[in-house]
N, C-alpha and C positions, 0 to 999 in steps of 0.2 A: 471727627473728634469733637466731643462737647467743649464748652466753656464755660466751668463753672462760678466763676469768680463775682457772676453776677448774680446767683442765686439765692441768695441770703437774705429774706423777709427781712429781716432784723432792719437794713437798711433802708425801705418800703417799697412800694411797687416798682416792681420792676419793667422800666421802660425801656425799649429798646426803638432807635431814632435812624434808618437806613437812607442814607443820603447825606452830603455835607454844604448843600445850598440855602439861599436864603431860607427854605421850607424847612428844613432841617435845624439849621441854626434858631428859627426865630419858634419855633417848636420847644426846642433846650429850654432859651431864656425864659420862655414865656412860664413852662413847668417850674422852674427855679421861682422863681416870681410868686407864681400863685399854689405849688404845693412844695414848697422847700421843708425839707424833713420827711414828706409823705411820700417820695420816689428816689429812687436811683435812676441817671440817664445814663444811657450808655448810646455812643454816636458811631454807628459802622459806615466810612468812606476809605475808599481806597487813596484819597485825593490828604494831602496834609497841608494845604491851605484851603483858605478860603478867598476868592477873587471876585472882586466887584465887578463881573462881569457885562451890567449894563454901559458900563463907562468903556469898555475895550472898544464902542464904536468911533469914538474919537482919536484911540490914539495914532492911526493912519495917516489923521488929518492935523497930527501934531494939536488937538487940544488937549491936552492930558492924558496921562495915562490912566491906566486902574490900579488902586491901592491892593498889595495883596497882606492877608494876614494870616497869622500862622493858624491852623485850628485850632492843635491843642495848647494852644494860650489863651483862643477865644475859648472854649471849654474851660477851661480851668478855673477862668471865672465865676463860673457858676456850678463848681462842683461834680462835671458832668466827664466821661471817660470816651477817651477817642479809641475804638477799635479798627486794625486795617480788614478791609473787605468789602467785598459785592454782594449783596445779596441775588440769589439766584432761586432758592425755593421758600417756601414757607409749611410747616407742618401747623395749620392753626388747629387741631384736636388736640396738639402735645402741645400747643405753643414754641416750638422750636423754627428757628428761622437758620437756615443754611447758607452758606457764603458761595463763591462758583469756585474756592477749593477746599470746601466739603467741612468748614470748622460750621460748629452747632450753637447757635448763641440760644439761649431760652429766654422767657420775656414773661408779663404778664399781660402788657400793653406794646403791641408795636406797630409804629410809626411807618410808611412808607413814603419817600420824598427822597426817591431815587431820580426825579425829572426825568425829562423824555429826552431821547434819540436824535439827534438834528442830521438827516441824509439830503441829501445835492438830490432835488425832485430834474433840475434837466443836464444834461449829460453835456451842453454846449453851453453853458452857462458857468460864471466863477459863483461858485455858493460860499454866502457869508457862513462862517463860524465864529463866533464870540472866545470862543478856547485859545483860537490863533488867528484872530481880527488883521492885527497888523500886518502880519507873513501873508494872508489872503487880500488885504488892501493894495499892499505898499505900492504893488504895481502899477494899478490903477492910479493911484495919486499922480505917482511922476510922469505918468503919461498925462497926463492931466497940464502938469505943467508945462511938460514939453509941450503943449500943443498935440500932441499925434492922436488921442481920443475927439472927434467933433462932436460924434453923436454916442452919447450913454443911453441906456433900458436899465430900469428899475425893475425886475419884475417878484411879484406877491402870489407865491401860487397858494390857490383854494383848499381848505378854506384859510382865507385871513385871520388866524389866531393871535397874530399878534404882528400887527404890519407897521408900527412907529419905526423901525429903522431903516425901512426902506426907504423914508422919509426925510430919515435923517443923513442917509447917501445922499439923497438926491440932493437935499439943501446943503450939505457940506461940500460937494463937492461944483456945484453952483459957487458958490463963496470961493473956492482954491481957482476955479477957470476966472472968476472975475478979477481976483488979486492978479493971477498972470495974463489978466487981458488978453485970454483965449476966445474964440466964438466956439464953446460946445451948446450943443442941443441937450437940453436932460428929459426924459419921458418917463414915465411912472405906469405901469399896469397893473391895477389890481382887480381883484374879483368885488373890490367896497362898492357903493353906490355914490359912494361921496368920501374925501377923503376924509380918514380919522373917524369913521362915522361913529364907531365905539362909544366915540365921547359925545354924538350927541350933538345935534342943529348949529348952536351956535359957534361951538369951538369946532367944528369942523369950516365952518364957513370963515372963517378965521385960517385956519389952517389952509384952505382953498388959493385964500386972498393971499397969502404970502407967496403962493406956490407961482402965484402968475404973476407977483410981484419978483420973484425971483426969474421968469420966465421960462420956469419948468412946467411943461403939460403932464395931464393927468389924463390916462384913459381909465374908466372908473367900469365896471361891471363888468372886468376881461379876465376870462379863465384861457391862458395861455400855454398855447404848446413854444418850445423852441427846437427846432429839427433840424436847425443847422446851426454852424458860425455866426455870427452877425443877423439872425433871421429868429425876430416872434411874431409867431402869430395870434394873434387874440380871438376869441371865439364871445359870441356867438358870431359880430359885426365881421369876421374875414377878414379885420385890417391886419397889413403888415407891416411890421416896424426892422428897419433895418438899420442897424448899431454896430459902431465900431468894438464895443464894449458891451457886454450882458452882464446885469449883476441880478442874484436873484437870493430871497433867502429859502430857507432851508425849509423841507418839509418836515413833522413833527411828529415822532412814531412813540409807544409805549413800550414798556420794555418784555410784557407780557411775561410777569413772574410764575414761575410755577407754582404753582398750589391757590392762587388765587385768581378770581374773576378777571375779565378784563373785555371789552370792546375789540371788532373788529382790526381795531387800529391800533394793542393793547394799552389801552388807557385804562385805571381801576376805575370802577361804578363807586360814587361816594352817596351819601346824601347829606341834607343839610347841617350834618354833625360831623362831617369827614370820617363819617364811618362807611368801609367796603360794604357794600352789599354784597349780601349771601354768608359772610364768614365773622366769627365773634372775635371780637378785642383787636383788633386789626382800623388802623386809622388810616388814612394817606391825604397828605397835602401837598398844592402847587402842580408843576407839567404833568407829576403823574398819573392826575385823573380826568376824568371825561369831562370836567369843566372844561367849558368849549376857549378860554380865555387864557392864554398861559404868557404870564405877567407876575414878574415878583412881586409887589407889591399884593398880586391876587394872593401868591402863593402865601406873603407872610398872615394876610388877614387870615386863611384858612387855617393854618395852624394856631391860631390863636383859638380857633373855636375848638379846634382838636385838643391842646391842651387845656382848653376849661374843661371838655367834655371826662378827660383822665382824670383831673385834679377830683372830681367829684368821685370819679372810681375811685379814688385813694381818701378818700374820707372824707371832702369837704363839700359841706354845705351851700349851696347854690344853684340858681337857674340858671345855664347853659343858652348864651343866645346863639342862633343859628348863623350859619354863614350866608351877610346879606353884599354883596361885592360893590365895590366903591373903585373907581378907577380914576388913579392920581400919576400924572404923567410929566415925567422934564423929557422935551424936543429939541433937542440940541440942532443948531441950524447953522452952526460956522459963526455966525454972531452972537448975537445974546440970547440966551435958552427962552424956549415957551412952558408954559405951564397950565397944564391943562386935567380937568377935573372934570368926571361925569359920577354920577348914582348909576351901575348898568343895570338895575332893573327898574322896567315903567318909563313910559316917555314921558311923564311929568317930572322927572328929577333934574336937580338944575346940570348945566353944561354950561362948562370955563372954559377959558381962554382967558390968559394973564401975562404980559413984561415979567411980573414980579413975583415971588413964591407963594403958591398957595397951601394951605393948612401944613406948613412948615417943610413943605416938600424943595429943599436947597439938596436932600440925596437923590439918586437917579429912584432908589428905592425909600420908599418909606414905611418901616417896620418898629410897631410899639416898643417891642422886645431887643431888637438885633440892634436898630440904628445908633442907641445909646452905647451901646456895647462895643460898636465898632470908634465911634469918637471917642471914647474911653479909651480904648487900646490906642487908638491915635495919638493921644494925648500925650503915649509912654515915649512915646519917641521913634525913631529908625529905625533901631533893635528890635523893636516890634512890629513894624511896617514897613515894607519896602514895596 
């Protein structure tokens, strides 16, 4: 069955926005922003909130929880239409985009920023999920407390797309054995060469120094197997690490749409306009594409290039800068957060490390368009946030 309800020039191009995450959201605002009057948005998630899902890593360890907020309240802000559904195909000849129960939504412009898939890469391992942090922590905490965890694994399996909260286990959970004056061991294996390297010499070397100050080791260059209980192995070195406890995050798949391109791995091919390769009027921003880096804050910058790149299909005047990635990070570490900033292209860009907030990053994410958006609805009160 079609949907025609969004088919009417009259109201201007019509954009159609699949996904309800930061990439999605900060997509909305940013259209609203720079072509209001020149588009209709219309937002396809199955999900009817929206959760600030980088802060779920905390709430295990009892630092906060994550605000969650309605969507279609954040939408309605800015004029834009929450549809329920998944996208599952895409006709770009007709421009019609399919749901996975078969309704027809038609588009002029549409957005992909369905993020990626998070699967348990080891079968003996607890694999983080950020949907339900707590439920998959809680255990570990209180074992924590009790004393009955001595030795914890961190492990990052390859590649390290986005390895900060393994990090941020390890440093919290460091902090909870100290409070209860337990003796655990914590260990870290990643495929990095250096921790955090992302960000870059100095705030990695930063990052380093607390890790040993906190007297968690790192083994840095390890693509590991785990083949049993309490048992990883790290490759290439043969070492074996044996832990009462395995925490490992998640490996990160595509969701391989049909009718569109995608990688091995399905991730969409973009290029520096967040346009799909190979297929026309077709954008995608954040996990869902082969951008090797999958980080909201990556995600919201890319939608921003995505919506300049529309705004100008829709009539407006301007040069389109390209997507140049800036990596701005809060490390939450059971005490007082770190704040770290790198340029990720060119080894001449600077690399932070800061106590204190850098270019105003007090959110886990920092998003031109969404951030405002979300302290605004905060501002309404309970009723609006819970």
């Amino acid at each position: 069955m079609t949907d025609t309800s969004h088919t009417s020039l009259d109201s201007g191009l019509r954009v159609l926005i699949a996904g309800g995450g930061v990439a999605a959201l900060e997509a909305a605002f940013a259209l609203h922003a720079l072509a209001d009057g020149r588009v209709s948005t219309r937002v396809l998630s199955l999900q009817d909130t929206f959760v600030d899902r980088p802060r779920t890593i905390a709430e295990p360890f009892n630092h906060g929880a994550p605000e969650h907020y309605p969507l279609a309240a954040l939408l309605d802000r800015v004029g834009a239409e929450l549809a329920p559904g998944s996208l599952a195909e895409v006709d770009a000849e007709r421009r019609i985009a399919r749901t996975s129960d078969g309704e027809e939504h038609p588009y002029d412009a549409l957005i992909v920023a369905t993020g990626a898939a998070m699967l348990p890469r080891f079968t003996h391992a607890t694999t983080i999920d950020d949907t339900r942090m707590d439920e998959v922590l809680h255990g570990l905490v209180v074992d924590l407390e009790q004393g009955y965890v001595r030795r914890l694994a961190v492990v990052v399996p390859a590649p390290a797309s986005w390895p900060l909260p393994a990090y941020e286990i390890a440093l919290m959970a460091s902090e909870r054995a100290w409070d209860m004056q337990t003796d655990t061991q914590i260990v870290v294996l990643t495929p990095e060469r250096a921790p955090l390297e992302m960000f870059g010499a100095t705030a990695s070397a930063g990052v380093a120094k607390l890790l040993t100050e906190r007297g968690i080791e790192v083994l840095t260059s390890a693509v590991c197997d785990v083949p049993g209980n309490q048992i990883v192995v790290a490759h290439p070195s043969g070492r074996v690490v044996v832990a009462d406890r395995i925490v490992a995050l998640p490996e990160l798949r595509g969701p391989h749409i049909c009718g569109l391109p995608a990688d091995d791995q399905g991730f969409l091919p973009v290029d520096r306009l967040g346009r799909v390769r190979g297929v026309e009027r077709v954008w995608a921003a954040g996990d869902v594409t082969d951008f090797p880096i999958k980080q909201g804050g990556i995600a919201a910058a890319m939608a921003d290039v995505v919506a300049e790149d529309i705004a100008t299909l829709a009539g407006l005047a301007g040069t389109v800068t390209q997507f140049t990635p800036a990596l701005r990070a809060v490390l939450l570490t059971g005490g007082h957060p770190k704040y770290l900033y790198r340029h990720a292209e060119g080894p001449d860009g600077p690399s932070l490390l800061s106590d204190t907030p850098l270019y105003g990053m007090q959110d886990k994410v920092l998003a031109r368009y969404l951030t405002p958006q979300l302290h605004a609805l905060r501002a309404v009160g309970t009723e609006a946030v819970r």
